[in-house]
BATORTOR-86427 format. One record per residue: chain; x, y, z of N, C-alpha, C in turn. Coordinates in steps of 0.05 Angstrom, whole numbers, plus 5000, padded with zeros to 4 digits. Layout:
<rs>
R cadena n_px n_py n_pz ca_px ca_py ca_pz c_px c_py c_pz
R      A    X    Y    Z     X     Y     Z    X    Y    Z
...
</rs>
This chain:
<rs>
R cadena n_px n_py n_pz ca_px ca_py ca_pz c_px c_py c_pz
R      A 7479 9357 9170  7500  9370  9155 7525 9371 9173
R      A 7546 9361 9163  7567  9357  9184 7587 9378 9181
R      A 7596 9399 9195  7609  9419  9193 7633 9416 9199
R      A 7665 9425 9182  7691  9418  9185 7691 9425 9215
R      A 7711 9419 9221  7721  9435  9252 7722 9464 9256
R      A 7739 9471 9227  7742  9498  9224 7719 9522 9236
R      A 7697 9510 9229  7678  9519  9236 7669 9523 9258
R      A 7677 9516 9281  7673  9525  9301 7702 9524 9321
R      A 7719 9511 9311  7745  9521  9329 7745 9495 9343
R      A 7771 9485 9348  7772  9466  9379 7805 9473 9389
R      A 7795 9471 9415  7813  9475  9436 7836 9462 9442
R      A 7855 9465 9455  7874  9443  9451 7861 9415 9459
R      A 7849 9414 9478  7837  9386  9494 7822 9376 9476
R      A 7813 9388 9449  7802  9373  9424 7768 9378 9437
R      A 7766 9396 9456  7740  9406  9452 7728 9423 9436
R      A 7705 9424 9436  7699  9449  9420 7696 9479 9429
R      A 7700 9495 9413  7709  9524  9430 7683 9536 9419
R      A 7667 9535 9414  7646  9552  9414 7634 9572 9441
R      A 7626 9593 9439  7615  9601  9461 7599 9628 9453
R      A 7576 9623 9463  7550  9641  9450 7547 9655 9481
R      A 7547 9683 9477  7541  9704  9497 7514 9719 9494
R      A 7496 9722 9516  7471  9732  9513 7475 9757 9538
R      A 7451 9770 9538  7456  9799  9563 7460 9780 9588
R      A 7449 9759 9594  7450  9744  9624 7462 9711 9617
R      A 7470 9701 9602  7481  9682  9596 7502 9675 9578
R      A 7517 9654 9590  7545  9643  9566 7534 9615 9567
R      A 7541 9608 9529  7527  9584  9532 7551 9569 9514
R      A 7564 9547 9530  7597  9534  9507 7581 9511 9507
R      A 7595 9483 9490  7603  9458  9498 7603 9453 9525
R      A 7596 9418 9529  7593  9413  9549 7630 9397 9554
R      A 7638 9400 9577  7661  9386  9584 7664 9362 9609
R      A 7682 9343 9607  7675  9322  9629 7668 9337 9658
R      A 7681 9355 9668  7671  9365  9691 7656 9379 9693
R      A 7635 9376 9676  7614  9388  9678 7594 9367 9685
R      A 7603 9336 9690  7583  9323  9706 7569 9319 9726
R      A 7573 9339 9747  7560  9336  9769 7541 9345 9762
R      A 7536 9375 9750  7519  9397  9740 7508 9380 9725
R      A 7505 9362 9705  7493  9352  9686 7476 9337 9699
R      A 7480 9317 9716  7468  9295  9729 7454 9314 9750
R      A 7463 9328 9765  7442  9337  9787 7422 9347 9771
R      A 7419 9368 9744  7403  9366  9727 7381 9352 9725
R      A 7394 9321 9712  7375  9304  9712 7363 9287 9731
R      A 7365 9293 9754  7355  9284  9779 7343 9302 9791
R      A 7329 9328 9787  7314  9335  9782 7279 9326 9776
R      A 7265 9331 9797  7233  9319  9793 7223 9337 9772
R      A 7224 9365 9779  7214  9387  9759 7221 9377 9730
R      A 7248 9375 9724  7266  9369  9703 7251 9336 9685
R      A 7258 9315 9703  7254  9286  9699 7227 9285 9688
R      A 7206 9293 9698  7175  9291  9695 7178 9291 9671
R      A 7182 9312 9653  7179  9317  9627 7190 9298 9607
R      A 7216 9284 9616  7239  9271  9608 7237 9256 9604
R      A 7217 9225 9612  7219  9200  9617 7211 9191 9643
R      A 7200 9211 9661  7185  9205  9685 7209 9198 9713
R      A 7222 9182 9706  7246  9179  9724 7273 9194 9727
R      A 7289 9198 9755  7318  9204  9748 7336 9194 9737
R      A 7348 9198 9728  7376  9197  9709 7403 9187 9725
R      A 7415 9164 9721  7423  9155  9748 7455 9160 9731
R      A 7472 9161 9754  7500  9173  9748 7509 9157 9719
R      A 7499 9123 9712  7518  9125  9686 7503 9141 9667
R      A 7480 9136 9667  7460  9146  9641 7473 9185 9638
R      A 7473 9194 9659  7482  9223  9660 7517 9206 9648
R      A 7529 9198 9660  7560  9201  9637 7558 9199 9611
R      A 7546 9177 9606  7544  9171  9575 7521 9189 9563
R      A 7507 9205 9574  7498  9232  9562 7516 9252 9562
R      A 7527 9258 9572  7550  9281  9567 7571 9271 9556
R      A 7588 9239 9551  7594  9239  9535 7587 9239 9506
R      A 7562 9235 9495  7547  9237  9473 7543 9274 9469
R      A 7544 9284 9483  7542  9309  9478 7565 9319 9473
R      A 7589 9317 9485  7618  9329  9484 7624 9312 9445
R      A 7624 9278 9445  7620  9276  9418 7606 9288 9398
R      A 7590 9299 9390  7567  9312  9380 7585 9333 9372
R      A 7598 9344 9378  7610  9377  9368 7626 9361 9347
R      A 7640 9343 9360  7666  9330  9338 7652 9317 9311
R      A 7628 9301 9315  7617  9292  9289 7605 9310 9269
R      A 7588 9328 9287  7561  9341  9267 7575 9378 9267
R      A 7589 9388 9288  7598  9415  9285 7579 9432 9301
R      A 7556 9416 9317  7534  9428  9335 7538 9411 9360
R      A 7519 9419 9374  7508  9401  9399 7497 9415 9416
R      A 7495 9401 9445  7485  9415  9469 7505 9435 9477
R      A 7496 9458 9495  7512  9481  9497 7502 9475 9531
R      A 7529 9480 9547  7528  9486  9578 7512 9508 9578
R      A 7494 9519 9604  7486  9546  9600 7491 9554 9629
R      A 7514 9571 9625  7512  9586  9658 7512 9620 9657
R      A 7502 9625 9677  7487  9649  9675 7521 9662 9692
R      A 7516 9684 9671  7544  9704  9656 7565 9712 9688
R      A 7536 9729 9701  7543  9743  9730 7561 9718 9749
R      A 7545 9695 9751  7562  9673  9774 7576 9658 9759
R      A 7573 9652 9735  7582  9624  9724 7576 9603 9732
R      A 7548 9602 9759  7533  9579  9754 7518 9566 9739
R      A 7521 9542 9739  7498  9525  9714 7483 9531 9722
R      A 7465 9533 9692  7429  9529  9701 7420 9516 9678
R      A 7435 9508 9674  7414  9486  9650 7430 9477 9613
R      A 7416 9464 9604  7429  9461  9573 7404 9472 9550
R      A 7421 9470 9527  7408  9480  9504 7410 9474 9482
R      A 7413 9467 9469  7423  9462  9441 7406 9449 9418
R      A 7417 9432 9399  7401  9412  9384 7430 9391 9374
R      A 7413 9365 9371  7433  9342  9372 7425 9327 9339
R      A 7431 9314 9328  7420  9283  9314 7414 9255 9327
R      A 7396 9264 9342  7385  9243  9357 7387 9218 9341
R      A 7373 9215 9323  7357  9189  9302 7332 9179 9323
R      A 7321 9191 9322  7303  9168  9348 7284 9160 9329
R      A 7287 9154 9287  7277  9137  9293 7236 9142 9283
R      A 7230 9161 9296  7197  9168  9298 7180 9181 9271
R      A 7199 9182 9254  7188  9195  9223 7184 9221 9228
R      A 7168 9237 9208  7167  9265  9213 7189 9283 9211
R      A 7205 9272 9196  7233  9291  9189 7245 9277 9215
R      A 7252 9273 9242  7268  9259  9264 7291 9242 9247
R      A 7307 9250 9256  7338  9228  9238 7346 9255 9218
R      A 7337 9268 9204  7339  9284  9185 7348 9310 9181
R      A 7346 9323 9205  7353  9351  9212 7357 9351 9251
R      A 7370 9372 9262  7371  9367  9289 7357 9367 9301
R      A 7354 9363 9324  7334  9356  9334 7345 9368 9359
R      A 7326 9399 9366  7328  9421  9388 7319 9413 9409
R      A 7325 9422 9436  7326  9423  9457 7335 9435 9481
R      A 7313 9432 9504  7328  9455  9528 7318 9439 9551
R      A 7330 9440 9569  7325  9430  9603 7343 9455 9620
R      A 7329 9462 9636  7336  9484  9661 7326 9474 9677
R      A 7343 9489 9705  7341  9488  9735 7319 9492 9735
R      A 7293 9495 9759  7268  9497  9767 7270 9534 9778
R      A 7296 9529 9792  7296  9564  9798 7305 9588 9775
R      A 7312 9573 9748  7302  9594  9730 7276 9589 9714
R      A 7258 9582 9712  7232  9572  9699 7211 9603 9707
R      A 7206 9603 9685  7190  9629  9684 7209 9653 9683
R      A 7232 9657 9678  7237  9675  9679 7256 9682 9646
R      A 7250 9674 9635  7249  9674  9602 7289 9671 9595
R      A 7298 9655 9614  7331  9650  9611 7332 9625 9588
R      A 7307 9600 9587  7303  9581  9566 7301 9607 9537
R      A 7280 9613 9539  7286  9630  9507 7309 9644 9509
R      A 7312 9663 9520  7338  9680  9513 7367 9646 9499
R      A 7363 9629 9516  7385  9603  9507 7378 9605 9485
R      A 7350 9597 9474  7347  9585  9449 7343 9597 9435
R      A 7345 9626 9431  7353  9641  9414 7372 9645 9406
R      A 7396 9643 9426  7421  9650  9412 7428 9614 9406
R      A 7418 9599 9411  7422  9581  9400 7408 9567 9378
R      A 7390 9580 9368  7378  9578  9337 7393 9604 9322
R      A 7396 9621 9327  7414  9653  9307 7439 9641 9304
R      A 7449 9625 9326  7475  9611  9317 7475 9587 9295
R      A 7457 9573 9296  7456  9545  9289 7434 9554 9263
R      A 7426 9567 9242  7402  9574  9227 7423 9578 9206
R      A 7445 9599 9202  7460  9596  9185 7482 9575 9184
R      A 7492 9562 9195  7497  9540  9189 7494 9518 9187
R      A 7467 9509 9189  7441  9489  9184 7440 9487 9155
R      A 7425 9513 9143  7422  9510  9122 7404 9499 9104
R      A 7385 9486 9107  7367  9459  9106 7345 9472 9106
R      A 7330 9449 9128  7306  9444  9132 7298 9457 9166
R      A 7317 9464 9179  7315  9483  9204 7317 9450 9219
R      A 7301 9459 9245  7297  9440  9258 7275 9429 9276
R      A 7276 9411 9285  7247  9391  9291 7256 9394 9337
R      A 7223 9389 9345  7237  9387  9380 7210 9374 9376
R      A 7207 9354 9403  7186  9336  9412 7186 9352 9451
R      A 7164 9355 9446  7146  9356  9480 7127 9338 9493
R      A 7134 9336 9511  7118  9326  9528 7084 9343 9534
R      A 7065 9330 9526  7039  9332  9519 7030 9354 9547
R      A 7041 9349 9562  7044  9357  9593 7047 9384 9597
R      A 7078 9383 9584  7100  9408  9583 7093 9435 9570
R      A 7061 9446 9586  7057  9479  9576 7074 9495 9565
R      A 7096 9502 9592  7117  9518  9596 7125 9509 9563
R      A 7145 9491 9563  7166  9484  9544 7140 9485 9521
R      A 7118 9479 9510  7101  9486  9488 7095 9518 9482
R      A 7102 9530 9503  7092  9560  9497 7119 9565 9489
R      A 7147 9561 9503  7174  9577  9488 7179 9563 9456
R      A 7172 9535 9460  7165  9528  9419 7151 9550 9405
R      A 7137 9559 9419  7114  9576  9393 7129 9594 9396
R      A 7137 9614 9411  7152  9631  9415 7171 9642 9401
R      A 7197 9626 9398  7215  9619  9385 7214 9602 9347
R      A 7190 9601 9342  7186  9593  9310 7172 9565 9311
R      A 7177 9547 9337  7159  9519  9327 7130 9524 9322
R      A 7126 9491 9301  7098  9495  9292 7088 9464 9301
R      A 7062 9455 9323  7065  9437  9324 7058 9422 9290
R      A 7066 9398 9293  7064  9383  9267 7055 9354 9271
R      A 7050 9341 9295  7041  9316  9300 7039 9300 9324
R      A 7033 9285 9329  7049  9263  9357 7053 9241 9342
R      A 7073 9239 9365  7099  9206  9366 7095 9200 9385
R      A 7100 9165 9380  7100  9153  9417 7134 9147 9408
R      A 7145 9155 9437  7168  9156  9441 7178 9144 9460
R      A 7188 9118 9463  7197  9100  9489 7163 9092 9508
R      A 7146 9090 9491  7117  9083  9496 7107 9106 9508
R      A 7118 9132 9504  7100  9155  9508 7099 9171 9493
R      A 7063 9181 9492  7060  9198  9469 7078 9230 9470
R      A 7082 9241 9449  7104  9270  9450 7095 9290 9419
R      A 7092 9303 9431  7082  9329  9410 7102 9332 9394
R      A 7099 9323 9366  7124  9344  9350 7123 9366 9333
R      A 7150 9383 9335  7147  9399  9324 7161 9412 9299
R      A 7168 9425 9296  7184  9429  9261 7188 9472 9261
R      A 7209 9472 9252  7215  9505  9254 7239 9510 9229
R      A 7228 9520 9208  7245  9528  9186 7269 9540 9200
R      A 7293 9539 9192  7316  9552  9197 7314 9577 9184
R      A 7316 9596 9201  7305  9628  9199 7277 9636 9208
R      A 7261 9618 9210  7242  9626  9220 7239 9645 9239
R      A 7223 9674 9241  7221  9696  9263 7215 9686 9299
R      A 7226 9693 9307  7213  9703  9339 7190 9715 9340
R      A 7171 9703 9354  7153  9717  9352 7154 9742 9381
R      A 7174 9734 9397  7172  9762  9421 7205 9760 9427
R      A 7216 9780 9439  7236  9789  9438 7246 9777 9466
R      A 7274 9765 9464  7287  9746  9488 7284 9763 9512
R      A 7290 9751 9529  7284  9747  9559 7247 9744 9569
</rs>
């Protein structure tokens, strides 16, 4: 569902001005200088494992953040920077995109959610608190069918904040020749435990 601009505001630089505040996090659009943070991200072993097994080498990280900075301008969503409120350091992204990847199961059809964090916030419930305010944001203006995330068969952690947060698993996909759990979450669907 492609949302006017209006709807979320852009900046003079023709970014998008969104910005979602939680008790320990601000979560906006991602911006070109936000590349280093993005790519050190994905270079990342903790991070990568889950991802496609390998790091993310400086172009693949550009042309991922430029697909993400596009994404606000097409669809009225996307990935959200997430830096924690107190430093304004990054620690990770959040959002949901229109991937198309493509794999059936509603994929191409509705967004398709997502989170990656630093290793030094893992376990300490800063992924849900993101993806809460980034489904309460994104649920009323969805509208639909909610939205779909794929895990890595592997990825406990990230399978327990799905259930958490409303996913239901619903199948596997092989995805770039690896198998991936998917999942599916009505837009509005409850929390099942309270952020952080």
């Amino acid at each position: 569902m492609r949302l006017p601009n209006r709807a979320y505001g852009v900046t003079d630089d023709g970014t998008a001005a969104v910005t979602l505040l939680t008790a320990r996090l601000r979560l906006r659009p991602y911006r070109t200088a936000d590349l280093a943070a993005r790519a050190a991200l994905g270079a990342m072993p903790a991070v990568y494992r889950f991802t496609g097994g390998v790091p993310a080498t400086a172009e693949e990280s550009w042309h991922r953040l430029l697909r993400y900075i596009g994404h606000w301008s097409a669809f009225g969503y996307g990935f959200f920077a997430v830096e924690a409120r107190a430093t304004g350091r990054f620690v990770g992204e959040a959002g949901a995109m229109d991937f198309r990847r493509g794999i059936g199961g509603g994929y191409g059809d509705v967004p398709e959610a997502g989170w990656m964090f630093v290793p030094e916030v893992h376990g300490t419930g800063i992924a849900g608190e993101a993806m809460r305010a980034v489904l309460d944001w994104l649920d009323p203006r969805q509208g639909r069918d909610g939205t779909v995330c794929m895990i890595d068969p592997d990825n406990v952690a990230s399978q327990r904040l799905a259930a958490r947060i409303g996913y239901v698993a619903h199948g596997v996909a092989t995805y770039h020749g690896r198998p991936l759990t998917t999942y599916v979450r009505p837009a509005g669907a409850t929390f099942a435990t309270a952020p952080g």
